[in-house]
C-alpha positions as CSV (number, residue, x, y, z in Angstrom):
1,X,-12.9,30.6,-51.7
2,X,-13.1,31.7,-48.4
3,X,-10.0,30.8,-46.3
4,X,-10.3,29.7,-42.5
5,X,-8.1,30.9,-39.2
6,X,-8.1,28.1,-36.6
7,X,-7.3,30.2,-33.3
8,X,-6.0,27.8,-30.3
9,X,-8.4,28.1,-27.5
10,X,-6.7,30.0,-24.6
11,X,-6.0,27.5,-21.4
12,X,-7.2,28.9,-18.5
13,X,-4.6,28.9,-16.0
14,X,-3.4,26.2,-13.4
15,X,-4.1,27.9,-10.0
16,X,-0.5,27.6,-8.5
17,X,-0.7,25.6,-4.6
18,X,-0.4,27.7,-2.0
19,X,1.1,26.8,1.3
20,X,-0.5,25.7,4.8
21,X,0.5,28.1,7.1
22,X,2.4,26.5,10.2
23,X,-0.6,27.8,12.4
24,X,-3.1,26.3,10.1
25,X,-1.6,23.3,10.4
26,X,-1.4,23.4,14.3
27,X,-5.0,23.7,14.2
28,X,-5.6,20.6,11.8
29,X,-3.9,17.8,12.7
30,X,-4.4,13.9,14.5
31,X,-4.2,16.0,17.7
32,X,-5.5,19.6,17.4
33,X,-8.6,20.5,15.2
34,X,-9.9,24.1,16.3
35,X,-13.2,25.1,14.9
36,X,-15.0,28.7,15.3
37,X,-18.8,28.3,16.1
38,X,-21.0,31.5,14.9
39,X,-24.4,32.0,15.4
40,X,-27.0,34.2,13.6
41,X,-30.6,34.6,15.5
42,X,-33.3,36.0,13.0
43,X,-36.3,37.6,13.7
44,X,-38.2,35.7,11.0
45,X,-38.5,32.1,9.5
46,X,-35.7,30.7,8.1
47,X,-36.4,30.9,3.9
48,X,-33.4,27.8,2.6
49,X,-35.2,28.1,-0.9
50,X,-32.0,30.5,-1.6
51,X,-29.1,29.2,0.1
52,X,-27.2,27.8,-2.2
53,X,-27.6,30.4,-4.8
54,X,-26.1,32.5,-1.9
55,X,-23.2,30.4,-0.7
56,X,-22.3,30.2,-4.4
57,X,-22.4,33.9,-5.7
58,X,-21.3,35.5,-2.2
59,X,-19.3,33.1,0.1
60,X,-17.2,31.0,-2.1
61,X,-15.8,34.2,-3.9
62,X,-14.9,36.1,-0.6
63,X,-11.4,33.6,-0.2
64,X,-10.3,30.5,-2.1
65,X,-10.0,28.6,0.9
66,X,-13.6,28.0,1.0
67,X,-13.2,26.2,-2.0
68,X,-9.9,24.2,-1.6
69,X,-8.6,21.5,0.4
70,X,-6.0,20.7,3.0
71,X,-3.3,18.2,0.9
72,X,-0.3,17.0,1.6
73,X,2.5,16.9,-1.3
74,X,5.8,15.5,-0.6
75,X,5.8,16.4,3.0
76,X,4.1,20.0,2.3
77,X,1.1,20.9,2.9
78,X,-0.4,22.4,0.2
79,X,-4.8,23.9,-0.1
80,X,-5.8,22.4,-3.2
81,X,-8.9,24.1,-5.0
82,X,-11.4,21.7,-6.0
83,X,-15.3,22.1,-7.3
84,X,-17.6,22.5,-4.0
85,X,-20.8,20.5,-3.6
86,X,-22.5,22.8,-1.6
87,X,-25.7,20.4,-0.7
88,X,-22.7,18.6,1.5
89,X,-22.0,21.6,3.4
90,X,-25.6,22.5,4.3
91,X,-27.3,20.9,7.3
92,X,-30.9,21.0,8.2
93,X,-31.9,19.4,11.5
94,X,-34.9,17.7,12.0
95,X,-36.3,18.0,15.5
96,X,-40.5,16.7,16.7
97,X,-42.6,19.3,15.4
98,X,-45.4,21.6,17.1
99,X,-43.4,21.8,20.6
100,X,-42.8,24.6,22.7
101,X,-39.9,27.5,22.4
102,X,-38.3,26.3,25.4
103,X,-38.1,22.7,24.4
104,X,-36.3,24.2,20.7
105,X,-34.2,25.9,22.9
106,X,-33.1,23.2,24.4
107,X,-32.4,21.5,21.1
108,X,-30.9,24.3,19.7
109,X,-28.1,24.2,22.5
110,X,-27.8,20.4,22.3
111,X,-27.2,20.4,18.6
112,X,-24.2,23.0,18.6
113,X,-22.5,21.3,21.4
114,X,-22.9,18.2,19.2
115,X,-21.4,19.8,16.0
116,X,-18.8,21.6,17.9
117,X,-17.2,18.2,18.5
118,X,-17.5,16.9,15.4
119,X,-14.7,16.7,13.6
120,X,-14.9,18.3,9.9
121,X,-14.6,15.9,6.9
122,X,-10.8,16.5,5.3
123,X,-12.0,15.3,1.7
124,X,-14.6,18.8,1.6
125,X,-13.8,22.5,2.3
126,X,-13.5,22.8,6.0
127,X,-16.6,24.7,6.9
128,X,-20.5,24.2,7.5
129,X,-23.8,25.9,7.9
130,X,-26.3,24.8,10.1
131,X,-29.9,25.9,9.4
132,X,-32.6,25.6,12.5
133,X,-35.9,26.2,11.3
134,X,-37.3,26.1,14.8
135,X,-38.4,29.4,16.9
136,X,-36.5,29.5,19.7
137,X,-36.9,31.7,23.3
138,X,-35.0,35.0,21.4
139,X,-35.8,34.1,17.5
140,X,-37.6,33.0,14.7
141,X,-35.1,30.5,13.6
142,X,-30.9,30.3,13.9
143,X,-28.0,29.5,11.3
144,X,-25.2,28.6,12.5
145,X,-21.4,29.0,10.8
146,X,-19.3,26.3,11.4
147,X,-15.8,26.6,10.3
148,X,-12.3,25.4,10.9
149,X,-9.8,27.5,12.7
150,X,-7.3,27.1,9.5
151,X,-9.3,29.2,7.3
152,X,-8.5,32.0,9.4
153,X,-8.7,33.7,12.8
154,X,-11.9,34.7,14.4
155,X,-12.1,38.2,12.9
156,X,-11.3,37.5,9.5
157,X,-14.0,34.4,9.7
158,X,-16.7,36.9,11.1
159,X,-15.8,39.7,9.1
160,X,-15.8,37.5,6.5
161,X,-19.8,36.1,7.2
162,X,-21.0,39.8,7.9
163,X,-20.2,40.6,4.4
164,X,-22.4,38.3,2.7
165,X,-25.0,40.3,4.5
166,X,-27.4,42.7,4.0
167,X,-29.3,45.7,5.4
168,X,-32.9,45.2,5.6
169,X,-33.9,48.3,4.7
170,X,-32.2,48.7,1.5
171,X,-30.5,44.8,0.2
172,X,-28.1,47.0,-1.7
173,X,-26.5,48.2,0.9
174,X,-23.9,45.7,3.1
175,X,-24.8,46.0,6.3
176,X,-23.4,48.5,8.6
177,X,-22.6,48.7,12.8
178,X,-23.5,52.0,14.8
179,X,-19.4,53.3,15.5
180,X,-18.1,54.6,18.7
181,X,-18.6,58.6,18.4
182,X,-17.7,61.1,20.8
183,X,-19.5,64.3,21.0
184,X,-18.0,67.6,19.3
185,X,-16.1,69.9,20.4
186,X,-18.3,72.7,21.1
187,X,-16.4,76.3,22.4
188,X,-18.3,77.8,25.1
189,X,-19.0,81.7,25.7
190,X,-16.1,82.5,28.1
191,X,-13.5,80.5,25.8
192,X,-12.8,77.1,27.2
193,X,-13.2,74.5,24.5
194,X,-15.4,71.4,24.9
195,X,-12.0,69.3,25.1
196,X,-12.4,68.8,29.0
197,X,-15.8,67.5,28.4
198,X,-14.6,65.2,25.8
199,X,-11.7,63.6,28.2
200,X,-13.9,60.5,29.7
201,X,-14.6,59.2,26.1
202,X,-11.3,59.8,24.5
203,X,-9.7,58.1,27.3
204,X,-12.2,55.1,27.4
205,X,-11.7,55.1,23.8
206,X,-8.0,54.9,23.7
207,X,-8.4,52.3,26.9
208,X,-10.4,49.7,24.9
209,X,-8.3,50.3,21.9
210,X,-4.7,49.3,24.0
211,X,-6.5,46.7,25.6
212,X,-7.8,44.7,22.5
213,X,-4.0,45.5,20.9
214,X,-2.7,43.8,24.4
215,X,-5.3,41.1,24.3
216,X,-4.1,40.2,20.6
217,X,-0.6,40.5,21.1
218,X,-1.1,38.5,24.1
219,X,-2.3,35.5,22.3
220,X,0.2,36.3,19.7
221,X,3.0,35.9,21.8
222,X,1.2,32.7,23.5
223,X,0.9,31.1,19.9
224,X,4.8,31.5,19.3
225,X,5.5,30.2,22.3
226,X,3.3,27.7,21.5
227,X,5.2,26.9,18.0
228,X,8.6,26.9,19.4
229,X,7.8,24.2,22.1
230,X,6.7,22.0,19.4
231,X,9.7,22.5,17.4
232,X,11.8,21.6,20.3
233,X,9.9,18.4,21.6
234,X,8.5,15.3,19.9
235,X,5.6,13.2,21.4
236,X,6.1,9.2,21.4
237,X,3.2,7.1,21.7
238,X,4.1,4.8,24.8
239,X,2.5,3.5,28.1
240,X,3.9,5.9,29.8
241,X,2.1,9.4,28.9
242,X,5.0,11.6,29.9
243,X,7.6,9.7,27.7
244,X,8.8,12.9,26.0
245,X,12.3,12.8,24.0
246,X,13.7,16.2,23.8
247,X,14.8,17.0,19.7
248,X,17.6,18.8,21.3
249,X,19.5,16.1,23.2
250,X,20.5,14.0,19.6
């Protein structure tokens, strides 16, 4: 008689809540909601057969927040991961058809000033994509990111959507940005290196380089700044709009 070994199943396990971030919870509130706009011209007809085969296999894995929630759990806020509907996140306009470039253009800037005020549903990962499937003055068709500032910063949002790309002339390739060079060093016959003729771009280089760290450590600074006044004052709703009671005087 042949004898049996029952093996328990193994659970798979419970994702553990992660913190909101104090900035990402600036930027989603009753009072603040920040969202970052990007927009992707194409050079040919937008093709939706495969966009949520897409969105599933390369967007969603890039960062769990695409996938989760903003919750609030006894007085935390907490990003909860729950199953994404992606038909709810893709949006196709509908706009007369057979008219002119110029009058899609038109459109075209009408609709993202329309979704860039509305506010994101809070019951759904906070992000979008817009697909226009009308040709346009400078392309064949546009999509158009739309996701909340909470998810991340700017750079990490478009780094983010220039990954699920690729290059054209080989798909299995990511796709790639020509880099700042500077021409080499080439010694000349009577002994001087190249290094004078090098100076301009090693200086404009190191230039642009300081001025994006002071531009981001700018805002940085700006944001704290920015956290610590809100720590310090609390906003009552009143007649009077500058009614302001100062934490610091109980």
């Amino acid at each position: 008689m042949e004898s049996f070994k029952i093996v328990a199943a193994e659970e798979e396990p419970v994702p553990v809540p992660v913190p909101v971030s104090p900035i990402a919870q600036y930027f989603n509130s009753s009072v603040l909601s920040i969202v970052v706009i990007g927009v992707l011209e194409t050079e040919v007809p937008i093709d939706d057969s495969q966009t949520i085969p897409l969105l599933k296999n390369m967007l969603l894995p890039i960062n769990p927040r695409f996938s989760s929630i903003m919750v609030d759990k006894n007085g935390v806020k907490q990003w909860k991961k729950v199953e994404v509907q992606l038909k709810d996140h893709v949006k196709v306009p509908i706009f007369p058809a057979e008219m002119t470039p110029e009058f899609y253009e038109k459109c075209q800037h009408d609709y993202i000033s329309k979704i860039g005020i509305e506010p994101l549903s809070q019951h759904r990962p906070l992000w979008e994509i817009h697909l226009f499937k009308y040709p346009t003055c400078n392309a064949a068709g546009t999509i158009m990111f739309k996701l909340h500032h909470a998810l991340g910063d700017g750079f990490s949002l478009m780094g983010a959507l220039l990954s699920c790309l690729q290059r054209a002339d080989d798909p299995s390739l990511p796709v790639t940005f020509p880099s700042v060079t500077t021409q080499p060093i080439i010694s000349s016959e009577n002994g001087d290196n190249g290094l004078i003729r090098n100076v301009p771009e090693i200086v404009s280089s190191i230039f642009n380089s300081a001025t994006d760290f002071c531009q981001s450590l700018k805002s940085r600074v700006k944001l704290w700044l920015f956290e610590q006044l809100l720590e310090q004052v609390v906003f009552v709703t009143a007649s009077c709009p500058h009614q302001v009671r100062n934490l610091q005087d109980q």
